[in-house]
N, C-alpha and C positions, 0 to 999 in steps of 0.2 A: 564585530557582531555577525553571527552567521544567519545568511538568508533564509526564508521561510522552505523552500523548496529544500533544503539541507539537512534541515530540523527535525528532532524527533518531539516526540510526544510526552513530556512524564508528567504522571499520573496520580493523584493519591486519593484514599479512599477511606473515609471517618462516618461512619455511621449509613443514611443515604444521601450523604453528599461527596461531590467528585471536584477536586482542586487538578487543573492541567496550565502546564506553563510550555513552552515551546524552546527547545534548546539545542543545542549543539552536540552533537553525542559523543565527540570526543571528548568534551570538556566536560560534558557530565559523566561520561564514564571514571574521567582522572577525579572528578571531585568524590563520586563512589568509593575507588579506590584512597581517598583521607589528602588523595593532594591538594593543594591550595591554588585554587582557580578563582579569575577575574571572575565575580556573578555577573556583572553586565559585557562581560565578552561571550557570557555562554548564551545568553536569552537572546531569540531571535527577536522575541516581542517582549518591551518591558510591561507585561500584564500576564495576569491568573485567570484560566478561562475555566466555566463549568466542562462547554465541552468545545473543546479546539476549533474542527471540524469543523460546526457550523458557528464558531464565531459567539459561542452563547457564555453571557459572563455570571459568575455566584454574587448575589451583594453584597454590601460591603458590610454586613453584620452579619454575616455568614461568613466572609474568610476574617474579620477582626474574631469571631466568637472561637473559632476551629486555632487562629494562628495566633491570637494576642497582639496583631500586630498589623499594618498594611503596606509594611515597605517588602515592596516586591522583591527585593535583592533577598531579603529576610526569608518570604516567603517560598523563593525558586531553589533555597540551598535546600529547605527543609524539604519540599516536596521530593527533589531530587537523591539527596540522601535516603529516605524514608519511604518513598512509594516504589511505583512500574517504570523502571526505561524501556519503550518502543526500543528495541535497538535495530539496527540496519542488520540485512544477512552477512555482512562482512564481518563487523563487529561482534555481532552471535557464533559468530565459528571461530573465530581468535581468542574470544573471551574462554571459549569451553576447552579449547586447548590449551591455555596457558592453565588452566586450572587444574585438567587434568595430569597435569606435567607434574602441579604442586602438589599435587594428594598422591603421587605414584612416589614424588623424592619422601616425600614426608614418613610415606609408609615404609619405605625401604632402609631410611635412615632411624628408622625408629622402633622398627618389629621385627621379629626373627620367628624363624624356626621353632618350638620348644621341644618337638624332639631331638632335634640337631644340635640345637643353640648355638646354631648357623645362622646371618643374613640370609634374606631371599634376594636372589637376583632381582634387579630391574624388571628384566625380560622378563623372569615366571609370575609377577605382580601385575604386569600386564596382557599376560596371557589371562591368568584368573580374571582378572574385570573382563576381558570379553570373553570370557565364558557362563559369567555369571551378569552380560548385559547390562552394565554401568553406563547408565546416562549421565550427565553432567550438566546440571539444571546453573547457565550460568551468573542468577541471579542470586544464590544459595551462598553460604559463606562457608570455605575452607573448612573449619574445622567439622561441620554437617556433615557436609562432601565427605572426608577423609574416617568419617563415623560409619557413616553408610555404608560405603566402601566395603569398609572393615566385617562389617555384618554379613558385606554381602559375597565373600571371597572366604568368607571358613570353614564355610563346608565342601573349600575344593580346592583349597593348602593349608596344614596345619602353621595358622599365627596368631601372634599376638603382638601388644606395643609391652615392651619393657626395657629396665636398665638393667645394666652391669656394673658390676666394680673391678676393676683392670689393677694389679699392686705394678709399679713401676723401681726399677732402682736402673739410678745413669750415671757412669762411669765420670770421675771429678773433674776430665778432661771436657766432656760436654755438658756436664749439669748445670750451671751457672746460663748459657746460653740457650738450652732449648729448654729452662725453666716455665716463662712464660709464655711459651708456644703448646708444648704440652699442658700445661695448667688451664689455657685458656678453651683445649678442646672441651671440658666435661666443669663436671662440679668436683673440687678439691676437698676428699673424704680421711685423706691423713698425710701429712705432710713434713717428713724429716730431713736434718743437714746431718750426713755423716764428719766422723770428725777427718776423715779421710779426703773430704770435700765432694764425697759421692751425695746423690740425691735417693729417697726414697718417697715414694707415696704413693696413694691409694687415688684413682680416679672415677668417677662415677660417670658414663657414658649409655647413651641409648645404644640398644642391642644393635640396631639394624649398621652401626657404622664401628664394630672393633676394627674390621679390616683396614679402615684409614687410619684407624688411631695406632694401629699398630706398627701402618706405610711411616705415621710423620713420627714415630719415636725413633725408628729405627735409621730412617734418614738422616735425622736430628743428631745420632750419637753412631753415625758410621757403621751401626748393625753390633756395638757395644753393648747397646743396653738391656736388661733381663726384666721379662712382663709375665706374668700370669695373672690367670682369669682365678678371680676370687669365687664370683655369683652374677 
């Protein structure tokens, strides 16, 4: 159980009334992120305060009315899950950068050029966000973030999120073995065994990563295998 002096704040807020429980912020961050955490490892205090601070509590038909419920274990995930984390300065700038990391791969791995029908670099995707002053609100869920983002970076590189179809054919020497390596990178759009024992097919991959897909075929069958771009 973590001490009071350790503890943050969370917070929730149903009409005008205010639920706080006192917690651990590492462990209510992992419970955030969907992992499976002790509730009574995480509450410094096993109690639901109106407001922390001074110690002031909701009665008990006010959180049974809001929560259906008055087991505090019950009621710290829910609050925690679903309201404010207080989080530390530490916590606040780890969180925004891990996040910004995942909305810059995400976009990179997923969108291209449309006049090029090129990937964008890493680098030019993070040039555009600070040029177009991308905050990273780290309370916000990924796919908002990576929305935003998106809105907010087009009018200063031409992108978009789209796929491709890549036609594939591997030489009978590697087909059998980088089968399911290449199959596993995309969605499988047509799928042939020649009688030669060569492999053919059609793969469906997000635009922003032909270049890996094209590193692990060619690795896969020794620089043997022949790809073009469908759409």
């Amino acid at each position: 159980m973590v001490t009071l002096d350790n503890a943050i704040t969370a917070r929730l807020k149903r009409g005008d009334k205010h639920f706080e429980v006192m917690v651990d912020p590492d462990l209510a961050l992992s419970l955030r992120k969907g992992e499976d955490v002790d509730i009574a490892a995480m509450l410094a205090v096993e109690d639901v305060f109106e407001n922390a601070s001074r110690g002031d509590h909701p009665s008990k038909e006010s959180v049974e009315g809001t929560f259906e419920t008055t087991d505090i274990f019950v009621i710290a995930e829910h609050i925690v899950k679903h309201g404010e984390l207080h989080l530390t300065k530490e916590q606040r700038k780890q969180i925004i950068e891990d996040k910004r990391k995942q909305v810059v791969s995400i976009i990179a791995q997923g969108a291209f050029n449309p006049q090029t029908k090129a990937p964008h670099p890493v680098s030019r995707i993070e040039k555009a966000m600070e040029e177009a002053g991308i905050n990273i609100d780290p309370m916000k869920g990924i796919d908002e973030l990576v929305n935003k983002t998106m809105d907010a970076i087009r009018p200063i590189i031409p992108i978009r999120f789209d796929t491709v179809e890549v036609a594939v054919r591997i030489p009978a020497d590697y087909a059998a073995k980088s089968y399911g390596d290449v199959v596993g990178f995309g969605e499988l759009v047509k799928d042939e065994w020649q009688a030669d024992g060569s492999w053919i097919g059609v793969i469906k991959i997000p635009a922003g990563i032909q270049l890996d897909f094209y590193g692990l075929v060619n690795r896969l069958s020794k620089g043997s295998a022949e790809t073009k771009l469908l759409k």
